[in-house]
C-alpha positions as protocol buffer text, in pm:
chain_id: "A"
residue {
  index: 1
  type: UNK
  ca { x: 1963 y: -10678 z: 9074 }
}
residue {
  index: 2
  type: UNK
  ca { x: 1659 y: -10692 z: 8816 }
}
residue {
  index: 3
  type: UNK
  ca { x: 1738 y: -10724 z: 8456 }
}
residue {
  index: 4
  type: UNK
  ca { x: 1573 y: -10458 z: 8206 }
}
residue {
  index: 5
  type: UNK
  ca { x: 1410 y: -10607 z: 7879 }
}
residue {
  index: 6
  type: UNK
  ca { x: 1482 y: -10311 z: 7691 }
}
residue {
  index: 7
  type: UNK
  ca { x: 1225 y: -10263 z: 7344 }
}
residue {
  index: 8
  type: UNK
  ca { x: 1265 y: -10023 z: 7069 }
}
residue {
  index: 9
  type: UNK
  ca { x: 1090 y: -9909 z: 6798 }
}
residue {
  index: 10
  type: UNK
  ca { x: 1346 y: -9954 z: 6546 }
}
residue {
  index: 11
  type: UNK
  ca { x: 1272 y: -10262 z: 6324 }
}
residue {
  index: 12
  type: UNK
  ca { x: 1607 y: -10375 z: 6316 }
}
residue {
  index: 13
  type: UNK
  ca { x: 1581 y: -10488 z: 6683 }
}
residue {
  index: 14
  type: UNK
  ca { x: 1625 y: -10910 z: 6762 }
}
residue {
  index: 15
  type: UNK
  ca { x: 1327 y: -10881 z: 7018 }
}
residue {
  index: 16
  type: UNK
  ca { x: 984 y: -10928 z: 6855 }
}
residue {
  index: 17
  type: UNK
  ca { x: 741 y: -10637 z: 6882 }
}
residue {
  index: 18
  type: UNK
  ca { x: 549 y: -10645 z: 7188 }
}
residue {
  index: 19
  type: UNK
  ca { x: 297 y: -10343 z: 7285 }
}
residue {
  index: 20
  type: UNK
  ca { x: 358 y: -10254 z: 7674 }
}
residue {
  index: 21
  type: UNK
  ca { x: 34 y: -10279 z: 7820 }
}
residue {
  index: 22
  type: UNK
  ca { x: -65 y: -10135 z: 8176 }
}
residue {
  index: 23
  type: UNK
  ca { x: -459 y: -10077 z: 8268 }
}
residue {
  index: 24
  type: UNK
  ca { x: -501 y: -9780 z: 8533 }
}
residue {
  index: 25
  type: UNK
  ca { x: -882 y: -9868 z: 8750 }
}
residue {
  index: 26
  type: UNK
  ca { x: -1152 y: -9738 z: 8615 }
}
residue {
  index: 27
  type: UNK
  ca { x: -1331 y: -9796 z: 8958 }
}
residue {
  index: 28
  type: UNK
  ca { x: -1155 y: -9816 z: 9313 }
}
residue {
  index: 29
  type: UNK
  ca { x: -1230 y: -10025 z: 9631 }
}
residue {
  index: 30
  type: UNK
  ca { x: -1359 y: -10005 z: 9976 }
}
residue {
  index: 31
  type: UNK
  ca { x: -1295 y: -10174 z: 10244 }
}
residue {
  index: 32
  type: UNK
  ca { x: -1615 y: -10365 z: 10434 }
}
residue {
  index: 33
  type: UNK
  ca { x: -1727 y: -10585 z: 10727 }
}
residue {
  index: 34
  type: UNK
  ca { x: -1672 y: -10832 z: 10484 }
}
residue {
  index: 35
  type: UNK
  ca { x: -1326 y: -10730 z: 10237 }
}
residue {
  index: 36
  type: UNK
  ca { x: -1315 y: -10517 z: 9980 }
}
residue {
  index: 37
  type: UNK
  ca { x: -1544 y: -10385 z: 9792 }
}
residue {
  index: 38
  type: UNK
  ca { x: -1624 y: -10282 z: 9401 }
}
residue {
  index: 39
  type: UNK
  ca { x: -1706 y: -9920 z: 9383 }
}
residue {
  index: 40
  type: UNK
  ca { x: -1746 y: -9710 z: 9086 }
}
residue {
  index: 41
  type: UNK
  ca { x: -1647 y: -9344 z: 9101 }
}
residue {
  index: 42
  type: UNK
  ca { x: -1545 y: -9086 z: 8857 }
}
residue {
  index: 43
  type: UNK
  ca { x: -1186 y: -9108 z: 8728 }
}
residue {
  index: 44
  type: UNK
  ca { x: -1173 y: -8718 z: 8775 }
}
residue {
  index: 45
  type: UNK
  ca { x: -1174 y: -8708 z: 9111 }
}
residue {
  index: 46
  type: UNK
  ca { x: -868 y: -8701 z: 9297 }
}
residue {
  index: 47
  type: UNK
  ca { x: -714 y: -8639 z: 9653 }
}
residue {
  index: 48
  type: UNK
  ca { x: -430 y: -8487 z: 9717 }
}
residue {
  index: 49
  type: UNK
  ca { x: -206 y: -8549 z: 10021 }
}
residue {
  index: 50
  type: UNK
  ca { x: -57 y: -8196 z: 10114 }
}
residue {
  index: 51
  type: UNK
  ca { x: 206 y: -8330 z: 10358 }
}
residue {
  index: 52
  type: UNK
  ca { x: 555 y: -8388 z: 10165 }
}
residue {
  index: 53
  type: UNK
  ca { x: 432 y: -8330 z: 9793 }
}
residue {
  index: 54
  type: UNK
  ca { x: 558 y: -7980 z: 9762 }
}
residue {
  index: 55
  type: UNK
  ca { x: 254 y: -7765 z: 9669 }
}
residue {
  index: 56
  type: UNK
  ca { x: 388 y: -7434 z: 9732 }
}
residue {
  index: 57
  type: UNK
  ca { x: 655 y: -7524 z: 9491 }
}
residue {
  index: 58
  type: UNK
  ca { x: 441 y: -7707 z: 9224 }
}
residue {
  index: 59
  type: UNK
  ca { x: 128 y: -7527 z: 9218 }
}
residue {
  index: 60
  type: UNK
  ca { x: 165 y: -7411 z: 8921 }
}
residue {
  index: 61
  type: UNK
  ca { x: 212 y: -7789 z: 8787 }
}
residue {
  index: 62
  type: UNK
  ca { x: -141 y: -7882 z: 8939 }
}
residue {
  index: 63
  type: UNK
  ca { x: -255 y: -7553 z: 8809 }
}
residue {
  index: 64
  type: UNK
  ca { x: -138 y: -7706 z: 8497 }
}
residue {
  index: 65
  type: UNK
  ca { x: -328 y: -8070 z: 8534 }
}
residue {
  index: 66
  type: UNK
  ca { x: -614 y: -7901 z: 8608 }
}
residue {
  index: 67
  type: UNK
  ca { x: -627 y: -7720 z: 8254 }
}
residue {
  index: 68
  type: UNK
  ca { x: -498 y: -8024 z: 8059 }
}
residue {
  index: 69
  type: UNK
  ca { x: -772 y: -8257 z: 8201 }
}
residue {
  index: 70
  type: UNK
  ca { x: -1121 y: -8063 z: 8164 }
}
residue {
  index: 71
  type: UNK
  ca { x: -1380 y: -8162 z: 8483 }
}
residue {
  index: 72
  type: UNK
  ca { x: -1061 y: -8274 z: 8704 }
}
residue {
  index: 73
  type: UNK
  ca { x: -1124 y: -8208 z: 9040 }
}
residue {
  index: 74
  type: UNK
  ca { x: -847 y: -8181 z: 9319 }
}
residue {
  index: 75
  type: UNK
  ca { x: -925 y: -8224 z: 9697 }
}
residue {
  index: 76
  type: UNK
  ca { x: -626 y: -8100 z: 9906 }
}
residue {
  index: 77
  type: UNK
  ca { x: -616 y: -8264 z: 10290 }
}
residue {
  index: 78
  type: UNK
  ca { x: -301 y: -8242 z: 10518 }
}
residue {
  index: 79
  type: UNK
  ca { x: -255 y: -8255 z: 10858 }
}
residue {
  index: 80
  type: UNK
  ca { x: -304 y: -7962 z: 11093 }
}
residue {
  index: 81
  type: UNK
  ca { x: -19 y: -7678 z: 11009 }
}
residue {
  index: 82
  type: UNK
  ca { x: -36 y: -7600 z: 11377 }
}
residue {
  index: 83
  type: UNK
  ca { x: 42 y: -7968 z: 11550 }
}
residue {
  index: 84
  type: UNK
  ca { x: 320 y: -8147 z: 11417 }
}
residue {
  index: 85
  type: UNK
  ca { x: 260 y: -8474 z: 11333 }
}
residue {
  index: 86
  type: UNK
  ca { x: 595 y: -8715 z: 11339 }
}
residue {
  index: 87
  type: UNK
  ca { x: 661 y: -9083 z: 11184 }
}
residue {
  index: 88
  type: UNK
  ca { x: 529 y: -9353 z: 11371 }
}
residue {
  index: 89
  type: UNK
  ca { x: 772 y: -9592 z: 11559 }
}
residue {
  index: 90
  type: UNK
  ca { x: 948 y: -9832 z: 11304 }
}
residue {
  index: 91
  type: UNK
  ca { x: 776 y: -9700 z: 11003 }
}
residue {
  index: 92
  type: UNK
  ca { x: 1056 y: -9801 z: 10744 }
}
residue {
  index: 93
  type: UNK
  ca { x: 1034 y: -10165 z: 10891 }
}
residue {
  index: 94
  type: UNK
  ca { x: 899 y: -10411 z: 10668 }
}
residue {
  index: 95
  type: UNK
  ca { x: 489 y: -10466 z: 10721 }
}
residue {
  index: 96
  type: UNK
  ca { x: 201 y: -10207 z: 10762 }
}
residue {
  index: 97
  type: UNK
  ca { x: 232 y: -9867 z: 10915 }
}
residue {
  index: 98
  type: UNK
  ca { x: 163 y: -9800 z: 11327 }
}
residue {
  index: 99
  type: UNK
  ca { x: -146 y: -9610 z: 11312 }
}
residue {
  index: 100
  type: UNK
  ca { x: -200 y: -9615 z: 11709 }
}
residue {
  index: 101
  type: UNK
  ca { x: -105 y: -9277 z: 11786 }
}
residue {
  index: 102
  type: UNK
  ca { x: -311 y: -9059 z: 11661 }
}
residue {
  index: 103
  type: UNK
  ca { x: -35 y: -8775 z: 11680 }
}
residue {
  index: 104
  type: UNK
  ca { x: 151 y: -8959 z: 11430 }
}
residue {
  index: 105
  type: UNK
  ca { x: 127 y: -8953 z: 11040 }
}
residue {
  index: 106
  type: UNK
  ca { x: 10 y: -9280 z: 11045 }
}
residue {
  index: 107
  type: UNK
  ca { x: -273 y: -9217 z: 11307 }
}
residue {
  index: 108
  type: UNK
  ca { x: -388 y: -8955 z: 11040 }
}
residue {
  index: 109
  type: UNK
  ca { x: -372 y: -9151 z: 10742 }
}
residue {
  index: 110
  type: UNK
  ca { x: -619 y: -9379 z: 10910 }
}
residue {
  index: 111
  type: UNK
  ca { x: -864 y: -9125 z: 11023 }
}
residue {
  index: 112
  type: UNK
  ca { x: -857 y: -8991 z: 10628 }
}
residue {
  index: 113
  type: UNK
  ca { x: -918 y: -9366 z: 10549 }
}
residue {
  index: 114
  type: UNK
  ca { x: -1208 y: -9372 z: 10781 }
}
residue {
  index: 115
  type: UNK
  ca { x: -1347 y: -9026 z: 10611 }
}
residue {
  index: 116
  type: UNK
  ca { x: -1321 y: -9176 z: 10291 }
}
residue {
  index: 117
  type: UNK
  ca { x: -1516 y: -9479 z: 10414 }
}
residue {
  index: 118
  type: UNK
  ca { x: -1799 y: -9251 z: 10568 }
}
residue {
  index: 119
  type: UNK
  ca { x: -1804 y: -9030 z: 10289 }
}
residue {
  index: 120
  type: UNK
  ca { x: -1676 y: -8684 z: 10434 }
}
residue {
  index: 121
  type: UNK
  ca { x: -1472 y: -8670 z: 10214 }
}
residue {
  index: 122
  type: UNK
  ca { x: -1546 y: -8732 z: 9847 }
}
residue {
  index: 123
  type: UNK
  ca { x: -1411 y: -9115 z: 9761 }
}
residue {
  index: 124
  type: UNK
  ca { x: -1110 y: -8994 z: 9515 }
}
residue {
  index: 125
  type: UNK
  ca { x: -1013 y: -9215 z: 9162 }
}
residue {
  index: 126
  type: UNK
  ca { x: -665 y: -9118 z: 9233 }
}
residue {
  index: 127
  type: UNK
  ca { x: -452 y: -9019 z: 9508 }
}
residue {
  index: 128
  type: UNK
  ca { x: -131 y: -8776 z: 9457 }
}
residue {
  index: 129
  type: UNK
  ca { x: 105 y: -8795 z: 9727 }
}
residue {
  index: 130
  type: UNK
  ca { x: 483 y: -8738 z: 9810 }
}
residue {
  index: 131
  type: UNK
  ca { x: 756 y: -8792 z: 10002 }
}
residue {
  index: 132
  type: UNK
  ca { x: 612 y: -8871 z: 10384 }
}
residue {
  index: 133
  type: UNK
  ca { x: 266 y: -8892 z: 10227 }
}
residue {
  index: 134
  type: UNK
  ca { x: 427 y: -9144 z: 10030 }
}
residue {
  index: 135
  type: UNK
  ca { x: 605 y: -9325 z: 10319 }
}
residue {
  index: 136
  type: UNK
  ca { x: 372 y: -9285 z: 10583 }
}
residue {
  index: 137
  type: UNK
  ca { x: 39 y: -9185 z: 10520 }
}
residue {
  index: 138
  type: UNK
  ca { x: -35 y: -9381 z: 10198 }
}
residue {
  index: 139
  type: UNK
  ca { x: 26 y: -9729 z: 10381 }
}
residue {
  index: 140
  type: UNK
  ca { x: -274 y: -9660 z: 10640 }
}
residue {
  index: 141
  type: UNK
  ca { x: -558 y: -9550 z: 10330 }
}
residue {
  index: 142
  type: UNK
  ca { x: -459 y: -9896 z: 10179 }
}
residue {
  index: 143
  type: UNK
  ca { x: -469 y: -10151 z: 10399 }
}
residue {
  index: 144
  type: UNK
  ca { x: -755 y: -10044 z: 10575 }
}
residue {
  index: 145
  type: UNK
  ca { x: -1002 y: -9816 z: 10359 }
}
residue {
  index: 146
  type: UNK
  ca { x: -935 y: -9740 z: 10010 }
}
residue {
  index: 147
  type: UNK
  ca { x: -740 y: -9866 z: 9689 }
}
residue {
  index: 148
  type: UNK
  ca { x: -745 y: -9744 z: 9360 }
}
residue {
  index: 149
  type: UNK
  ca { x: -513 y: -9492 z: 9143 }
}
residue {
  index: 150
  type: UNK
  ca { x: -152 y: -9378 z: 9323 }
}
residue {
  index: 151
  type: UNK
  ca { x: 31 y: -9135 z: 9194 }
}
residue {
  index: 152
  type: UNK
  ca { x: 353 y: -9117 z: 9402 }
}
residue {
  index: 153
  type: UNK
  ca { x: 616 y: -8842 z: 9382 }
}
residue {
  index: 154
  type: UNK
  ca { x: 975 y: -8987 z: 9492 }
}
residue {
  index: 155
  type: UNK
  ca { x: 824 y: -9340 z: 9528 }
}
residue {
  index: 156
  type: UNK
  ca { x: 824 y: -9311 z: 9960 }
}
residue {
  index: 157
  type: UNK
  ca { x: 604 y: -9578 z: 10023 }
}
residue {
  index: 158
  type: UNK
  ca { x: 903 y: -9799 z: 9857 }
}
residue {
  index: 159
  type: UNK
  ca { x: 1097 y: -9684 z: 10121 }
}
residue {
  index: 160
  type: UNK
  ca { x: 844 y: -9765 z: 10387 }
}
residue {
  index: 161
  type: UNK
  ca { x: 836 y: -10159 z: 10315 }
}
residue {
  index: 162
  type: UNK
  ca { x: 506 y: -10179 z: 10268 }
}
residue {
  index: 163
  type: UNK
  ca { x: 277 y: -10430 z: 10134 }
}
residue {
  index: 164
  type: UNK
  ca { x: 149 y: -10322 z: 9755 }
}
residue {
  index: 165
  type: UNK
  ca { x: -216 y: -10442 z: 9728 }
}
residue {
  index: 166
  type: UNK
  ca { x: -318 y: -10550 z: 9333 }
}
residue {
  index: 167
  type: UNK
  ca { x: -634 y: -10362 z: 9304 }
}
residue {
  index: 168
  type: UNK
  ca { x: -417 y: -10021 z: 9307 }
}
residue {
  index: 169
  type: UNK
  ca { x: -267 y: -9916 z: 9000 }
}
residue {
  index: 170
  type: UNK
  ca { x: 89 y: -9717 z: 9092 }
}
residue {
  index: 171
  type: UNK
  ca { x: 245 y: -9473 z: 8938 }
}
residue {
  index: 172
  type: UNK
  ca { x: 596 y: -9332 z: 9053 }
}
residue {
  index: 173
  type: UNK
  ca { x: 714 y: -9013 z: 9001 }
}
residue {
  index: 174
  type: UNK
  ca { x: 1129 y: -9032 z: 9050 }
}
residue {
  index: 175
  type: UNK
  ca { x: 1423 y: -8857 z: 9075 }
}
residue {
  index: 176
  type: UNK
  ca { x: 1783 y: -8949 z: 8954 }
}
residue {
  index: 177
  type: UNK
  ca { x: 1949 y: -8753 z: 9159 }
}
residue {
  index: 178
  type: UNK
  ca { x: 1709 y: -8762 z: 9462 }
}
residue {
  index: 179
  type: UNK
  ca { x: 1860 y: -8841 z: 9831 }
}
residue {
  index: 180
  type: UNK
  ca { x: 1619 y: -9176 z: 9841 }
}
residue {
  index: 181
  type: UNK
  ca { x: 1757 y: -9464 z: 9707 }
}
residue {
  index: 182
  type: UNK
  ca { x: 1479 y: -9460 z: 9444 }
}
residue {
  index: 183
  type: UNK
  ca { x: 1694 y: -9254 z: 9224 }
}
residue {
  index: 184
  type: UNK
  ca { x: 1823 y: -9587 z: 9141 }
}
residue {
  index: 185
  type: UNK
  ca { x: 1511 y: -9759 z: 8947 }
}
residue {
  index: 186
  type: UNK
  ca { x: 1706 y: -10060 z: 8802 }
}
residue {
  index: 187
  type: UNK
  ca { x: 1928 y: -10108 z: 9134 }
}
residue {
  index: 188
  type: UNK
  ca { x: 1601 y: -10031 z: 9311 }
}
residue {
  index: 189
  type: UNK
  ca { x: 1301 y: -9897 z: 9283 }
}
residue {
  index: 190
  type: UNK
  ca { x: 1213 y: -10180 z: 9029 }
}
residue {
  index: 191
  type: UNK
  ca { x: 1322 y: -10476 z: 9258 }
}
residue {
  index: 192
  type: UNK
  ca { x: 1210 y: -10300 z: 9563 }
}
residue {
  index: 193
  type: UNK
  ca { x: 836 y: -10317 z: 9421 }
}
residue {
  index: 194
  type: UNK
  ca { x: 839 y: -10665 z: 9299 }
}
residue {
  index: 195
  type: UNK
  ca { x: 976 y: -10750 z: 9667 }
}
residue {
  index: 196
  type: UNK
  ca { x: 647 y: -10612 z: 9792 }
}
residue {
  index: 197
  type: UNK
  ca { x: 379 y: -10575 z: 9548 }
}
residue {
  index: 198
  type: UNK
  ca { x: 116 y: -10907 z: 9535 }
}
residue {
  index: 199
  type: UNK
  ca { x: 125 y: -11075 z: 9199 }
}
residue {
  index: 200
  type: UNK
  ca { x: -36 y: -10910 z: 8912 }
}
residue {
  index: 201
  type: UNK
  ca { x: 20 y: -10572 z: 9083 }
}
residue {
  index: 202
  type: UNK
  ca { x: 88 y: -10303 z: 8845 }
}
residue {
  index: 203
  type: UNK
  ca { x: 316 y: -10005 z: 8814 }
}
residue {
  index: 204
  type: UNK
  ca { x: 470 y: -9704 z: 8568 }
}
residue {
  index: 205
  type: UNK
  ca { x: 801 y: -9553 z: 8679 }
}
residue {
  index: 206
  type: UNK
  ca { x: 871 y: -9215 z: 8507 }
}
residue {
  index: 207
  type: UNK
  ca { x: 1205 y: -9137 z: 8598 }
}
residue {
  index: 208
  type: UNK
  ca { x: 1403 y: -8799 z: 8524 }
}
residue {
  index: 209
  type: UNK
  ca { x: 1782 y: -8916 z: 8563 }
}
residue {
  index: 210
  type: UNK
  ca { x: 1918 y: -8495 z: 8610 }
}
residue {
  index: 211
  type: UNK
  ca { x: 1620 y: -8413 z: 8885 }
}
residue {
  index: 212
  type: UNK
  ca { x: 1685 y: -8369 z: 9297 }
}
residue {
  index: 213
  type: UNK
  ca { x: 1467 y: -8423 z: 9549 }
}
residue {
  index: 214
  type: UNK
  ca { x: 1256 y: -8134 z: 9469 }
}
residue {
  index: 215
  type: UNK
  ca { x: 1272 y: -8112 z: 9052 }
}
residue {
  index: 216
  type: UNK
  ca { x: 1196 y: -7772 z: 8896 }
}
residue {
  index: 217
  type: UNK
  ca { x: 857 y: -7710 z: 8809 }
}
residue {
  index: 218
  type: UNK
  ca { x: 844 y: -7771 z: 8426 }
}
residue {
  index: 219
  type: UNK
  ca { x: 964 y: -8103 z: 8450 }
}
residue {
  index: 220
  type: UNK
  ca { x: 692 y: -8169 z: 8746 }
}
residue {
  index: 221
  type: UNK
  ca { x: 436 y: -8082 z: 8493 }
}
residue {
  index: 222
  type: UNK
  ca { x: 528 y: -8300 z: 8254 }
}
residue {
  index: 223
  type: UNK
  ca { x: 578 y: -8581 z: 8491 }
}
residue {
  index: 224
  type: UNK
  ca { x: 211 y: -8511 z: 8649 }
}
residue {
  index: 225
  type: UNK
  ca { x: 37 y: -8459 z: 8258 }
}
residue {
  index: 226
  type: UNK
  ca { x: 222 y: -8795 z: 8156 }
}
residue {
  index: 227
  type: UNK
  ca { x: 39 y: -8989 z: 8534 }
}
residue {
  index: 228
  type: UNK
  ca { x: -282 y: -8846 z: 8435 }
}
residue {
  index: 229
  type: UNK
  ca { x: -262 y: -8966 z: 8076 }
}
residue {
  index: 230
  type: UNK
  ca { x: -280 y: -9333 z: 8208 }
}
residue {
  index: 231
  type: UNK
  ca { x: -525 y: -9298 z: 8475 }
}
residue {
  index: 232
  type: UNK
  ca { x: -761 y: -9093 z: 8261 }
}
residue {
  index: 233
  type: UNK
  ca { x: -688 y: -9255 z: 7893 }
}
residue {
  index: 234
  type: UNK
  ca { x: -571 y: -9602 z: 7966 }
}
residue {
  index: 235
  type: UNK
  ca { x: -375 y: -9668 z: 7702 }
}
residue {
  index: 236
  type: UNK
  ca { x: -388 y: -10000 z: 7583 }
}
residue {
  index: 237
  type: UNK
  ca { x: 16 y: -9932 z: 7445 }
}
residue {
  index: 238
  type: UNK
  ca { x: 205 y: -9700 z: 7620 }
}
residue {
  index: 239
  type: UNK
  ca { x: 416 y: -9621 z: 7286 }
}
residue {
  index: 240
  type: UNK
  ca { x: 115 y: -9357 z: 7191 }
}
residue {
  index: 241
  type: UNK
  ca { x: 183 y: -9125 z: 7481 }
}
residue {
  index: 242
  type: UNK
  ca { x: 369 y: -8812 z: 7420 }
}
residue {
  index: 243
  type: UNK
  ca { x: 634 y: -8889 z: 7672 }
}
residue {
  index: 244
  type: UNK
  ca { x: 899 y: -8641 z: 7705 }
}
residue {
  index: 245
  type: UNK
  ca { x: 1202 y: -8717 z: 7569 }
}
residue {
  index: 246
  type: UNK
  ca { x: 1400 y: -8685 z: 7923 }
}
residue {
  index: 247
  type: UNK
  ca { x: 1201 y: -8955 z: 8056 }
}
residue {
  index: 248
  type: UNK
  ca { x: 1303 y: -9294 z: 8104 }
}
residue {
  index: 249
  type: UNK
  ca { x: 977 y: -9476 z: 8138 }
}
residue {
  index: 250
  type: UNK
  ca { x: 964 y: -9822 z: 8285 }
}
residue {
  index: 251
  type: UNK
  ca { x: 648 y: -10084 z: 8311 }
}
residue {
  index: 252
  type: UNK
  ca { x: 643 y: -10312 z: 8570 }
}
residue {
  index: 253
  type: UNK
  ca { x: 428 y: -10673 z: 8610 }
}
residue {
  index: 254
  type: UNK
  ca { x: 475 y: -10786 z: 8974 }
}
residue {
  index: 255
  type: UNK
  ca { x: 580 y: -11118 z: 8971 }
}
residue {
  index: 256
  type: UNK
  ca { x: 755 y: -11058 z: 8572 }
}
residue {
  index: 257
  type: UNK
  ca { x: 1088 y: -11137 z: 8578 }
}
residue {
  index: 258
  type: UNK
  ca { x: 1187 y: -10826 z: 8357 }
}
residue {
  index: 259
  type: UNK
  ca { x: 1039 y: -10536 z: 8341 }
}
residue {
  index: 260
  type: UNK
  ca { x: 960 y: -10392 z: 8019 }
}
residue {
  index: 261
  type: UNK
  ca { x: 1158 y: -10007 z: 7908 }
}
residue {
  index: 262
  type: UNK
  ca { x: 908 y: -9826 z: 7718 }
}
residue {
  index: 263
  type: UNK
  ca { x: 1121 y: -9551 z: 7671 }
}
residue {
  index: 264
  type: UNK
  ca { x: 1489 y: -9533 z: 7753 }
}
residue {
  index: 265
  type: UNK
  ca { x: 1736 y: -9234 z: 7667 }
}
């Protein structure tokens, strides 16, 4: 079980003042014939995967992020409402996602990959996803196409086993009382992503202990204002963001043997 190095503000504290640092991408990469490449794009633009992140329920929250964060704009892509589209065989198995059948949620999230590559679709800063977005679409847009800015309600792609490439920047959204066993960050969500994240990768966790599955509106807006703040602002110390006091807010270094707590309640 990780260990949490907890720091407080209070000056009374043994551990010496340290400044949490995490640095969201400011560009994103492509994959080409020959790796991945550099690409610069605005940090406004963002796709959102329909499938699993609740938007009937929460649009009001992304009605929200789109008035707190002026030029923002929000693609919305999901599979067709008409063909079901299942998990792919052995998707919670440790390694990439089956994208072979096309049928599947995998198949899709490669042909989304492969209209990011092309350039149907606009090439996003920042992807919003949830649930199976999370745990079986995500997987296919970053090993083979795109990596940049995740925002990922529930943490899903946890559960999928997944490799975690360094040039993304993640940011879980989680739940304490959520049926995934991401509602335990310490027990974990926090080992779980050291386990498969490359060195150097980076992650926040905010984490609402009294949330379900699906947690009420308000407290998705906060949640999603809070993401944005460190994709947009890049904070150089997480301490200066307005972080609701609800949230339990966690920093993660893969390949740190603590985490640090920026703000635990």
């Amino acid at each position: 079980m990780a260990s949490a190095l907890i720091l407080r503000r209070d000056r009374n504290d043994a551990l010496p003042p340290k400044k949490p640092r995490v640095v969201a991408n400011r560009s994103v990469y492509l994959r080409g014939p020959d790796g991945w490449v550099f690409v610069r794009v605005s940090d406004k633009q963002i796709l959102l995967l329909r499938d699993g992140v609740g938007l009937a329920r929460y649009k009001s929250a992304f009605d929200r992020l789109l008035a707190y964060n002026r030029g923002v704009v929000i693609n919305v892509v999901s599979t067709d409402p008409l063909h079901s589209h299942s998990y792919p065989d052995k998707w919670n198995e440790p390694g990439h996602i089956d994208t072979s059948d096309p049928d599947s949620l995998g198949g899709f999230g490669y042909r989304l990959g492969q209209e990011i590559l092309n350039q149907t679709i606009e090439i996003p800063n920042t992807i919003i996803c949830g649930s199976r977005g999370g745990q079986a679409i995500l997987d296919p847009l970053l090993a083979t196409a795109w990596r940049g800015n995740v925002i990922c309600i529930n943490a899903g792609i946890l559960t999928a086993n997944a490799p975690l490439p360094r040039e993304s920047f993640f940011v879980f959204l989680t739940m304490g009382q959520d049926y995934l066993p991401t509602n335990d960050t310490v027990g974990y969500t926090i080992p779980q992503f050291q386990r498969l994240a490359e060195p150097g990768t980076q992650c926040v966790i905010l984490h609402h202990d009294k949330s379900e599955h699906m947690t009420d509106c308000y407290a998705m807006k906060e949640m999603l204002r809070a993401a944005m703040k460190l994709i947009t602002e890049r904070p150089t110390n997480l301490w200066r963001l307005p972080f609701r006091e609800w949230l339990k807010v966690f920093a993660v270094t893969a390949g740190d043997i603590r985490p640090t707590v920026v703000q635990y309640q």
